[in-house]
C-alpha positions as protocol buffer text, in pm:
chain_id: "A"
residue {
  index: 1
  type: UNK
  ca { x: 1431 y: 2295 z: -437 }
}
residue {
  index: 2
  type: UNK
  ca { x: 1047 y: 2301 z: -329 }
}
residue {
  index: 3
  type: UNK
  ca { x: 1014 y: 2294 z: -698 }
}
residue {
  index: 4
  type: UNK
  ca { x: 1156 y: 2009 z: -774 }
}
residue {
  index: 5
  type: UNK
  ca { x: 1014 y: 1839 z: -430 }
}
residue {
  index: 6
  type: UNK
  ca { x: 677 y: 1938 z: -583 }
}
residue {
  index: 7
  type: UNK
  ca { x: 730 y: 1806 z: -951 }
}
residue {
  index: 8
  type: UNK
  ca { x: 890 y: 1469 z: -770 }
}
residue {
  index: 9
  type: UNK
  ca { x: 556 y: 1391 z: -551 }
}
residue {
  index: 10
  type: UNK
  ca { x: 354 y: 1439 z: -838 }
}
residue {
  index: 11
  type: UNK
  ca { x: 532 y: 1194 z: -1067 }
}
residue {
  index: 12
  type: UNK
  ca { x: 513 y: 949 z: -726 }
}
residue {
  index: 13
  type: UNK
  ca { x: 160 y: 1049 z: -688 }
}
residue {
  index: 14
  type: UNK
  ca { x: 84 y: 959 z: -1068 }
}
residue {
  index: 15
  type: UNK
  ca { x: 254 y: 615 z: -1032 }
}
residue {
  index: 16
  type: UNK
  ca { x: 58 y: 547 z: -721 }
}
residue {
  index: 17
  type: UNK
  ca { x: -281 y: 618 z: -901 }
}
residue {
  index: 18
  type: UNK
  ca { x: -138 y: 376 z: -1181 }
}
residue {
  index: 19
  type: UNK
  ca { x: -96 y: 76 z: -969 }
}
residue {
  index: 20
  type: UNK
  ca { x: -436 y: 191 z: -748 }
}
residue {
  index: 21
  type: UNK
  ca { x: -665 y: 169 z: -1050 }
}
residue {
  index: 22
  type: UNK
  ca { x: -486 y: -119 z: -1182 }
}
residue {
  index: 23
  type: UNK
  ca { x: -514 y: -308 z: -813 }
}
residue {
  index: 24
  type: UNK
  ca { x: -895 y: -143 z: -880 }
}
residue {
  index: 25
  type: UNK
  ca { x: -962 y: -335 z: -1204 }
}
residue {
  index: 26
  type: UNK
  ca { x: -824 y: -637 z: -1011 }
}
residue {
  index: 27
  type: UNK
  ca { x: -1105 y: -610 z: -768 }
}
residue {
  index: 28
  type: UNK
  ca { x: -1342 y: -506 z: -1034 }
}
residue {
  index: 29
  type: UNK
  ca { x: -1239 y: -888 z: -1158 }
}
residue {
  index: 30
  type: UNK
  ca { x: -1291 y: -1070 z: -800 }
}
residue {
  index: 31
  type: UNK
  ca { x: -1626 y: -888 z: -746 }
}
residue {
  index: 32
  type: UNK
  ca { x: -1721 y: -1014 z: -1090 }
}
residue {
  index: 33
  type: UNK
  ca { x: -1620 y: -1393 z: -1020 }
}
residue {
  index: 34
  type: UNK
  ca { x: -1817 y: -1393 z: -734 }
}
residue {
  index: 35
  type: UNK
  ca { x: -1507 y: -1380 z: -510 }
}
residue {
  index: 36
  type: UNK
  ca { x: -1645 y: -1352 z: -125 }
}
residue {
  index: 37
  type: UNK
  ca { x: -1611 y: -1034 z: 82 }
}
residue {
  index: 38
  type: UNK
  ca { x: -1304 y: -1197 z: 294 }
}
residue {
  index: 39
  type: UNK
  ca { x: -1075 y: -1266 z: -44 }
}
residue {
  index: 40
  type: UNK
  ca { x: -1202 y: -937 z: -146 }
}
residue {
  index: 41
  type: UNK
  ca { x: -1046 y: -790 z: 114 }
}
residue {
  index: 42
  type: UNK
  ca { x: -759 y: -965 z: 187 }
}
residue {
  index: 43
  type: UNK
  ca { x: -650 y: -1092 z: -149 }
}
C-alpha cells in the first residue's frame, strides 16, 4: 500500500510540475510583453 501511495504522489507530483512550468512559460510571456507587476501577479 505505501508503495503504491508513493508511486501515486509522484505521478501527481509530475503533473503538477507540468502545469507549473507551463503556467511558468506563461509568465515568461507577460514579463516579456511588458505586462506590469500587478497582472503579473494576479493574472
Amino acid at each position: 500500500m505505501e508503495i503504491n501511495l508513493v508511486l501515486g504522489t509522484r505521478q501527481d507530483m509530475v503533473k503538477h510540475w507540468i502545469s507549473m512550468s507551463k503556467g511558468f512559460h506563461e509568465i515568461l510571456k507577460s514579463i516579456k510583453n511588458d505586462i506590469t507587476l500587478g497582472d503579473f501577479y494576479y493574472a
